[in-house]
C-alpha positions as CSV (number, residue, x, y, z in Angstrom):
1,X,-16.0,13.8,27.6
2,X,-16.9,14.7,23.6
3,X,-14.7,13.1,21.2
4,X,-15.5,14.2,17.6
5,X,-14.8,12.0,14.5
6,X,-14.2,12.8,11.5
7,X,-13.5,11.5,7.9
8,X,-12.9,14.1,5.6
9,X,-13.1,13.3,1.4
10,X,-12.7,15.5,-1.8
11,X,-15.8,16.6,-1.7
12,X,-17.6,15.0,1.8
13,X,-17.4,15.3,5.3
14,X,-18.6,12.4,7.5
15,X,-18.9,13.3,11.3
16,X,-19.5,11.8,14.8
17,X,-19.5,13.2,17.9
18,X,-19.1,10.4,21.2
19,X,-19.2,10.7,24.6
20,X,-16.4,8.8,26.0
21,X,-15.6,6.8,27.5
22,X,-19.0,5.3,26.8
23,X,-18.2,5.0,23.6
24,X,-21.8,6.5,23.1
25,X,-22.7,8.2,20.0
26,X,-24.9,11.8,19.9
27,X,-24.7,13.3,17.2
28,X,-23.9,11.9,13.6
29,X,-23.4,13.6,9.9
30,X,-22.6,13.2,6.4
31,X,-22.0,16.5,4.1
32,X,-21.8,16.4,0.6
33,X,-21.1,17.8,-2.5
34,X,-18.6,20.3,-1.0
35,X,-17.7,22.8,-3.9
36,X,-20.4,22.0,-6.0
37,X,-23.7,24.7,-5.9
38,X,-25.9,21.4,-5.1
39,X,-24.0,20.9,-1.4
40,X,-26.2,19.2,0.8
41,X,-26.2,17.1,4.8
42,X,-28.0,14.7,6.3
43,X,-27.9,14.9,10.4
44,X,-28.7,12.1,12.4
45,X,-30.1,12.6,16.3
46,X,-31.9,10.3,18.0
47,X,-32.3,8.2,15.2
48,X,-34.2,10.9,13.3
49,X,-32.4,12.4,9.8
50,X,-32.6,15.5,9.6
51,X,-31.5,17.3,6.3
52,X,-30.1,20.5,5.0
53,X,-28.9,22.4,1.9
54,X,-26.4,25.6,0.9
55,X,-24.0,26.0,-0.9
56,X,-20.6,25.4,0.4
57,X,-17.2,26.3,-1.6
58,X,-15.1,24.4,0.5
59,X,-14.1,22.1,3.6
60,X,-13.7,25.3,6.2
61,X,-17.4,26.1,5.4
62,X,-18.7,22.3,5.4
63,X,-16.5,22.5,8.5
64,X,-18.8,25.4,9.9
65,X,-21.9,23.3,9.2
66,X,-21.1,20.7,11.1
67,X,-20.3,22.7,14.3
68,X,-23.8,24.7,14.0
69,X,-25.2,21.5,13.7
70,X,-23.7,20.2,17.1
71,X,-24.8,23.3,18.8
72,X,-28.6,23.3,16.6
73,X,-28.7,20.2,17.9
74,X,-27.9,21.0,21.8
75,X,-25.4,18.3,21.2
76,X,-22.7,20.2,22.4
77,X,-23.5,23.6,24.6
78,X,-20.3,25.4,23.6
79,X,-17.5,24.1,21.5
80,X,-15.9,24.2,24.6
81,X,-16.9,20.6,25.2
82,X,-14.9,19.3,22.7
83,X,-12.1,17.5,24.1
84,X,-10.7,15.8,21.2
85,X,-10.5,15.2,17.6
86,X,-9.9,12.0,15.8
87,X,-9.1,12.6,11.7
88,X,-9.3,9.6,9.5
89,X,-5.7,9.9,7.3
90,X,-5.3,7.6,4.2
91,X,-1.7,6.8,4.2
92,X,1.1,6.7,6.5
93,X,3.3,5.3,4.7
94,X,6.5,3.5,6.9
95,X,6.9,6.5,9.2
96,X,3.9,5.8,11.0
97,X,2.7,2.4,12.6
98,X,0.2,3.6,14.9
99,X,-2.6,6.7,15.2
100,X,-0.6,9.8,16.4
101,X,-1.1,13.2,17.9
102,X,-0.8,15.9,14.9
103,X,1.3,18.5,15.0
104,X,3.1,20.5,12.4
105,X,5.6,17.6,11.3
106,X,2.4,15.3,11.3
107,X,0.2,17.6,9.1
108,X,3.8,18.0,6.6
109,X,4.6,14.3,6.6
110,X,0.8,14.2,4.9
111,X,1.2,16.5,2.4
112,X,3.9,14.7,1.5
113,X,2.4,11.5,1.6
114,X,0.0,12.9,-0.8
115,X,2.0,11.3,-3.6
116,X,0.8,8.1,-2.6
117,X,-2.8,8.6,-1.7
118,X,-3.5,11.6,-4.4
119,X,-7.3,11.3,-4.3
120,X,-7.8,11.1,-0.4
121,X,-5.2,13.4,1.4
122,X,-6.2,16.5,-0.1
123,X,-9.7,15.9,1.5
124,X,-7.8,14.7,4.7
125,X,-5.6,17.7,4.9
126,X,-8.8,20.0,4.2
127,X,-10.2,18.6,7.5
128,X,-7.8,19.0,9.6
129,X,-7.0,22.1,8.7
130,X,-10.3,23.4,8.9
131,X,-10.9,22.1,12.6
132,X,-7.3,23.4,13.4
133,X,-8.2,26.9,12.8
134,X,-11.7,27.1,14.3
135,X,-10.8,24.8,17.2
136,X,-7.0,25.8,18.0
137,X,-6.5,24.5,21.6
138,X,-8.5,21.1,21.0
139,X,-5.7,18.2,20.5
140,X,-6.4,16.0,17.6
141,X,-5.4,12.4,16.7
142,X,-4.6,11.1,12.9
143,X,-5.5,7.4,12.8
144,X,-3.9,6.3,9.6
145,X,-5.7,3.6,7.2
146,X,-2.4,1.9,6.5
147,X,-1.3,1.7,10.3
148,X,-2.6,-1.5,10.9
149,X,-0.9,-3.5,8.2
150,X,2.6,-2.4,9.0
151,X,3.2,-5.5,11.0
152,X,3.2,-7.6,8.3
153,X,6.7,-9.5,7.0
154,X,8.9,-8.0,4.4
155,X,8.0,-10.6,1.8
156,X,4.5,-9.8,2.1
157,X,4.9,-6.1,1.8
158,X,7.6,-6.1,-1.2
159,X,7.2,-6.6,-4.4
160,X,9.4,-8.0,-7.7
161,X,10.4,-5.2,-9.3
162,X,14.0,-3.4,-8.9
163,X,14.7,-3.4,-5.4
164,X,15.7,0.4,-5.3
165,X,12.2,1.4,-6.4
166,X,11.7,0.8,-2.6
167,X,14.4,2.4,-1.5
168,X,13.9,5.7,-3.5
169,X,9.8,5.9,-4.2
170,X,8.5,3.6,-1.5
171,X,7.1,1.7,-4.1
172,X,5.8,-1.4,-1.3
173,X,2.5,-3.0,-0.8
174,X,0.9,-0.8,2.2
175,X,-2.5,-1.9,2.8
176,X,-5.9,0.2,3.6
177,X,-9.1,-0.2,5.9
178,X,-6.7,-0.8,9.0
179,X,-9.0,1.0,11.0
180,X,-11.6,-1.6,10.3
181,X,-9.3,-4.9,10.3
182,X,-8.1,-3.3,13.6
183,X,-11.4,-2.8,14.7
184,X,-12.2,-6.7,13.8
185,X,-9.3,-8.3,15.5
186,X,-10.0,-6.2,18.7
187,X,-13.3,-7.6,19.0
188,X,-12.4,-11.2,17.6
189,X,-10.3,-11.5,20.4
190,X,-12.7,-10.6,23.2
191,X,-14.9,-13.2,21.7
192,X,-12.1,-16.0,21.3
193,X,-10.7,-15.4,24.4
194,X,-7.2,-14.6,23.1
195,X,-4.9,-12.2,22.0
196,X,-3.0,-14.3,19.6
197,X,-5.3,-15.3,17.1
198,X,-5.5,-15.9,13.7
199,X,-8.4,-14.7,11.3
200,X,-9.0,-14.2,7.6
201,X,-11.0,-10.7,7.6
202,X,-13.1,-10.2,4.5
203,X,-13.5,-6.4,4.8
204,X,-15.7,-6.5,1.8
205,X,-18.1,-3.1,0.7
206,X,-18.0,-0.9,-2.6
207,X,-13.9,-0.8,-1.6
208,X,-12.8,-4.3,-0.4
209,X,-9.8,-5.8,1.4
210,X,-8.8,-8.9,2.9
211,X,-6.5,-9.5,5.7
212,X,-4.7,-12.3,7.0
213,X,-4.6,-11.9,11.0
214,X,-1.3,-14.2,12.6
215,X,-0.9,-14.2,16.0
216,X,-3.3,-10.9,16.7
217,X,-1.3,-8.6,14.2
218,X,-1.2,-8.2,10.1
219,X,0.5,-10.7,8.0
220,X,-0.8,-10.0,4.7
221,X,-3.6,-8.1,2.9
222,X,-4.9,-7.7,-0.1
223,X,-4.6,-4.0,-1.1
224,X,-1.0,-2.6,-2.3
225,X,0.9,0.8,-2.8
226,X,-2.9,2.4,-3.5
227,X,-6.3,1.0,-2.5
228,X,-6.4,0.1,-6.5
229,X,-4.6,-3.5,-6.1
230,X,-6.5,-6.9,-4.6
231,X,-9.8,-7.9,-5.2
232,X,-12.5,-6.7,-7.8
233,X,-14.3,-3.5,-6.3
234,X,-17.1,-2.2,-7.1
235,X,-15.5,0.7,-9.2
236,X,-11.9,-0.7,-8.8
237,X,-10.4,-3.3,-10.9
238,X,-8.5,-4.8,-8.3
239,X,-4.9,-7.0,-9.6
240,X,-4.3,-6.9,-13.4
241,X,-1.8,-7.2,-15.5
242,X,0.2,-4.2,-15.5
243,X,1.0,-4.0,-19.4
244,X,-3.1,-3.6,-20.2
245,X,-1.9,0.4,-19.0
246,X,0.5,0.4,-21.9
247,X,-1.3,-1.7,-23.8
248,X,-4.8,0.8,-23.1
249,X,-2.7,3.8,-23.9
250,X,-1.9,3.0,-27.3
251,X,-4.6,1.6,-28.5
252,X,-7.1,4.1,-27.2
253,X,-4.6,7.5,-27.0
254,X,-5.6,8.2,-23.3
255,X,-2.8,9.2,-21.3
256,X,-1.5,7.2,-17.7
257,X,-3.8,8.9,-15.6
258,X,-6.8,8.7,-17.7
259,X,-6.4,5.0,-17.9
260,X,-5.7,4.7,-14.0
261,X,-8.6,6.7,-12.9
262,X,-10.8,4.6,-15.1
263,X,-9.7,1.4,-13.5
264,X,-10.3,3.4,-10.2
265,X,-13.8,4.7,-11.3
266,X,-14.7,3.0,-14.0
267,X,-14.0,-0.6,-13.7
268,X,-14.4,-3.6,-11.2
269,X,-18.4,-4.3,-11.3
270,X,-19.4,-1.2,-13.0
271,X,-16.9,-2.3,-15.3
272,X,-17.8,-5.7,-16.5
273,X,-21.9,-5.0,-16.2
274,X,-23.0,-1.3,-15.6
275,X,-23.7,-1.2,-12.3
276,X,-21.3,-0.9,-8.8
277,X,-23.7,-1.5,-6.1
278,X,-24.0,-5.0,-5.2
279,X,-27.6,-5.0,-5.3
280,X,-27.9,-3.7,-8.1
281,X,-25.7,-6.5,-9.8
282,X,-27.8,-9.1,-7.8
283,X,-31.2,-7.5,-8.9
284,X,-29.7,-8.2,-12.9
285,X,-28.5,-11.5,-12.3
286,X,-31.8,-12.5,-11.2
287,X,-33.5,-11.1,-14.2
288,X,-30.8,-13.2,-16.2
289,X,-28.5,-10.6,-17.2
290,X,-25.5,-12.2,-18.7
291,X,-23.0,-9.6,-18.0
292,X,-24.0,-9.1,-13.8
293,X,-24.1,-13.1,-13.8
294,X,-20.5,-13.1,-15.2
295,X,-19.5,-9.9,-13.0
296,X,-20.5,-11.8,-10.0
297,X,-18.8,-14.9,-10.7
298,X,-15.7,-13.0,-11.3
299,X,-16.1,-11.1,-8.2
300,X,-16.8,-14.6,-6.0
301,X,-14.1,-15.8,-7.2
302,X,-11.5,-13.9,-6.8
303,X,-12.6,-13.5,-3.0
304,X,-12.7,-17.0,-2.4
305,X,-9.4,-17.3,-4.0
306,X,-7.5,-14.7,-1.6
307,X,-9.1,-16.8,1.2
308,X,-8.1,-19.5,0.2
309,X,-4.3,-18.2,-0.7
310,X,-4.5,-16.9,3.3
311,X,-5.9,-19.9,4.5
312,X,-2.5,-21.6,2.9
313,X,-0.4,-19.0,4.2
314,X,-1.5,-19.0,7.9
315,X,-0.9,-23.2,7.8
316,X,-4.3,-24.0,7.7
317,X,-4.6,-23.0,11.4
318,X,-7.2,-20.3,11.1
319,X,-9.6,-19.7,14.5
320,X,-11.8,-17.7,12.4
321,X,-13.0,-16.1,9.1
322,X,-14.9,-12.5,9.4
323,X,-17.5,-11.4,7.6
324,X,-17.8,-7.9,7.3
325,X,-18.3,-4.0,5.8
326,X,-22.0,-3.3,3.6
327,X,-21.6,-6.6,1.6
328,X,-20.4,-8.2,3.9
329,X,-22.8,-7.7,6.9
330,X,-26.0,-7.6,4.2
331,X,-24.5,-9.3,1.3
332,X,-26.6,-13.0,2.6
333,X,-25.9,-14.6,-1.2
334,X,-23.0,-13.2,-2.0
335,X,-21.6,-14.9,1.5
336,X,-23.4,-18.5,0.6
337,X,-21.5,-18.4,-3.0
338,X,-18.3,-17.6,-1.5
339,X,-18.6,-20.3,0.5
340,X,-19.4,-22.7,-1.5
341,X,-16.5,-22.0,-3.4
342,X,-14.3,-22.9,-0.6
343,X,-16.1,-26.4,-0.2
344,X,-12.2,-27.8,-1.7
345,X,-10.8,-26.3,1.8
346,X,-13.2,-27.7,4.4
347,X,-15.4,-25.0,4.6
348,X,-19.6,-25.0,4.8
349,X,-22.4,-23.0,5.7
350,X,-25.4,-23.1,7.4
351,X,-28.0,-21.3,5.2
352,X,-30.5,-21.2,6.8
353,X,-28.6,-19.1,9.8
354,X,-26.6,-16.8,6.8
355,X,-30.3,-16.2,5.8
356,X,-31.0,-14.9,9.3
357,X,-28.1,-12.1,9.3
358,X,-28.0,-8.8,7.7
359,X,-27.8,-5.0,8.9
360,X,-31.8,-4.3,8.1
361,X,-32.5,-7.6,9.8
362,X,-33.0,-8.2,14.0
363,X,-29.8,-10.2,13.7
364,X,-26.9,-8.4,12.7
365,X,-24.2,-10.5,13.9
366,X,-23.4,-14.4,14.4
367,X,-21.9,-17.8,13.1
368,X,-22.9,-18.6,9.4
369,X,-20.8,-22.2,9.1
370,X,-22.1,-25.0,9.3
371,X,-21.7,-27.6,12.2
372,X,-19.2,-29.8,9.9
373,X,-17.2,-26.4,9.0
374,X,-13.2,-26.7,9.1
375,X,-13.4,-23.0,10.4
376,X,-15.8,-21.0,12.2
377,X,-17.0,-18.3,9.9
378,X,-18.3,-15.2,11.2
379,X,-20.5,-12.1,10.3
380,X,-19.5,-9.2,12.6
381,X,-20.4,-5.4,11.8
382,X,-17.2,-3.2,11.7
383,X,-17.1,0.0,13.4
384,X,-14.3,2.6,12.0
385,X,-15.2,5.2,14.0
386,X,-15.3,4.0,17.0
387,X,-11.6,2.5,16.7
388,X,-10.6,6.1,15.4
389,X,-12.4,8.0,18.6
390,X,-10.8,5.1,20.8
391,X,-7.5,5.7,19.4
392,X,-7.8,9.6,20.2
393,X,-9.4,9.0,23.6
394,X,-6.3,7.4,24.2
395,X,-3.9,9.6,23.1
396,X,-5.1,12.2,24.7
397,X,-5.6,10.9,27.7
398,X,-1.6,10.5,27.4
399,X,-1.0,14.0,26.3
């Protein structure tokens, strides 16, 4: 059976078609640029990339791309084959604590949840809407990024501000990358031995999030009402003090959204030295940059902080701290200097193993602490995708 997946953005459409329940992948894509003259995708089959160019206006006609690339490609025969689709959905918000089938409620309920993830859902919405029209009879799934995290307590979800902010605007920490927290805990489980078991995930790439895992469900993360709160991103500014908006505003004469979509787009590493991508800031360090030595002590930091603040909150019983996401599956000294930091709490490393394991390297997964380590620590490669196509194998199975 062909289970398609797909994560639609503002302007990009990532795709993957499986053959379930295998879990096998066939076919693979990423189209960008949508709306701009430059569009462009890259197709993967059979481990070769194979790329393309037109211009495309808009999501129905990147949508239209990526089903003459499945049949190009011979990876489908007809569109008939197409069993199910599984749509990666920002935010949920309360209503909805696990992946569901979308119908016409589901696909409102997002539009009006576009208040709270304004730069995603559009995108989102796009997708689905596309594929509804050109693939009417085929049931497809919504696996929500906030899903995940609505286990977690009330006074780890609230915040201190007037009580019927809640109550009127929602205004509550949610949480984002559930799919790949989910995804973590399923298989840190399998390799534990347990369902109930307690973890400190380090979902850590150019966004970045940090879950504490009690008894096999959410019981705190990092991110908040938007993906904007938590740790320093590589864009995103992660927790500051809310006055620096009003504060910003007056001194500079940029309005609230101005100043919010530059600590969005503007600040976190690029921020503090010029550059977002983690090697990037690595590659300056080394050639004694001040500013990407300071942005990657601040960075460090505050990761090793959160663990440390989850480490306390889970009792100090921990059976395991992940490792994962593009810095966090390749980001070898970024991992050593986190670490390190948490030397106070019982925690080592083995470098020469954390040396050994990285995406572009044979070993891709494994234990990194070292043999006198309070807590195992782990590097395991997420997989979004395939918890979004497993979710919708599921459900439709059901339906």
């Amino acid at each position: 059976m062909k289970f398609l997946c797909v994560n639609a953005g503002s302007s990009s459409l990532k795709f993957q078609l499986f053959d379930m329940p295998e879990e096998k992948v066939i076919i693979s894509g990423y189209i960008e640029k949508i709306g701009l003259e430059d569009s462009f995708w890259t197709t993967k089959v059979n481990g070769e990339k194979i790329k393309g160019a037109k211009y495309l206006k808009n999501h129905n006609e990147a949508v239209q791309v990526l089903l003459d690339e499945l049949i190009e490609h011979k990876a489908v025969k007809s569109l008939d084959e197409i069993k199910g689709v599984g749509h990666r959905v920002l935010h949920g918000g309360e209503k909805y604590s696990n992946s569901v089938l979308i119908t016409d409620e589901v696909i409102e309920d997002i539009k009006e949840l576009t208040k709270l993830g304004p730069l995603h859902h559009p995108g989102n919405l796009a997708g689905i809407e596309a594929l509804k029209e050109v693939l009417p009879n085929v049931p497809m799934v919504a696996v929500y990024d906030t899903a995940f995290h609505q286990t977690m307590p009330k006074e780890n979800y609230m915040y201190p501000v007037p009580y019927e902010w809640y109550l009127k605007y929602g205004v509550r920490k949610y949480g984002f990358h559930g799919t790949s927290h989910k995804y973590i805990t399923t298989v840190m489980k399998e390799k534990l031995g347990k369902d109930d078991v307690n973890l400190i995930i380090c979902h850590i790439g150019s966004g970045a999030s940090i879950s504490a895992i009690k008894d096999g469900k959410c019981f705190d993360t990092t991110m908040g009402i938007t993906p904007l709160d938590g740790l320093m991103m590589g864009t995103r500014s992660g927790a500051i003090d809310p006055s620096i908006l009003e504060y910003v505003c007056k001194e500079s004469g940029m309005d609230i959204g101005e100043v919010t979509n530059a600590l969005n787009k503007k600040s976190g590493l690029l921020g503090v030295c010029g550059f977002s991508d983690n090697r990037d800031v690595e590659k300056a360090a080394a050639s004694g940059d001040e500013r990407a030595v300071l942005a990657l002590n601040m960075y460090h930091d505050r990761i090793a902080n959160y663990i440390a603040q989850y480490y306390i909150e889970l009792g100090g019983k921990v059976d395991a701290i992940v490792f994962t996401a593009g810095i966090g599956e390749n980001g070898i000294e970024s991992r050593e200097e986190i670490i390190n930091r948490l030397a106070p709490i019982g925690l080592t490393i083995d470098k020469e193993v954390n040396n050994t394991i990285a995406g572009y390297r044979d070993k891709q997964e494994g234990i990194i602490s070292g043999k006198d380590s309070k807590v195992a620590i782990y590097v395991v490669p997420t997989n979004e995708e395939l918890m979004i196509i497993k979710d919708t194998y599921e459900i439709v199975n059901k339906k």
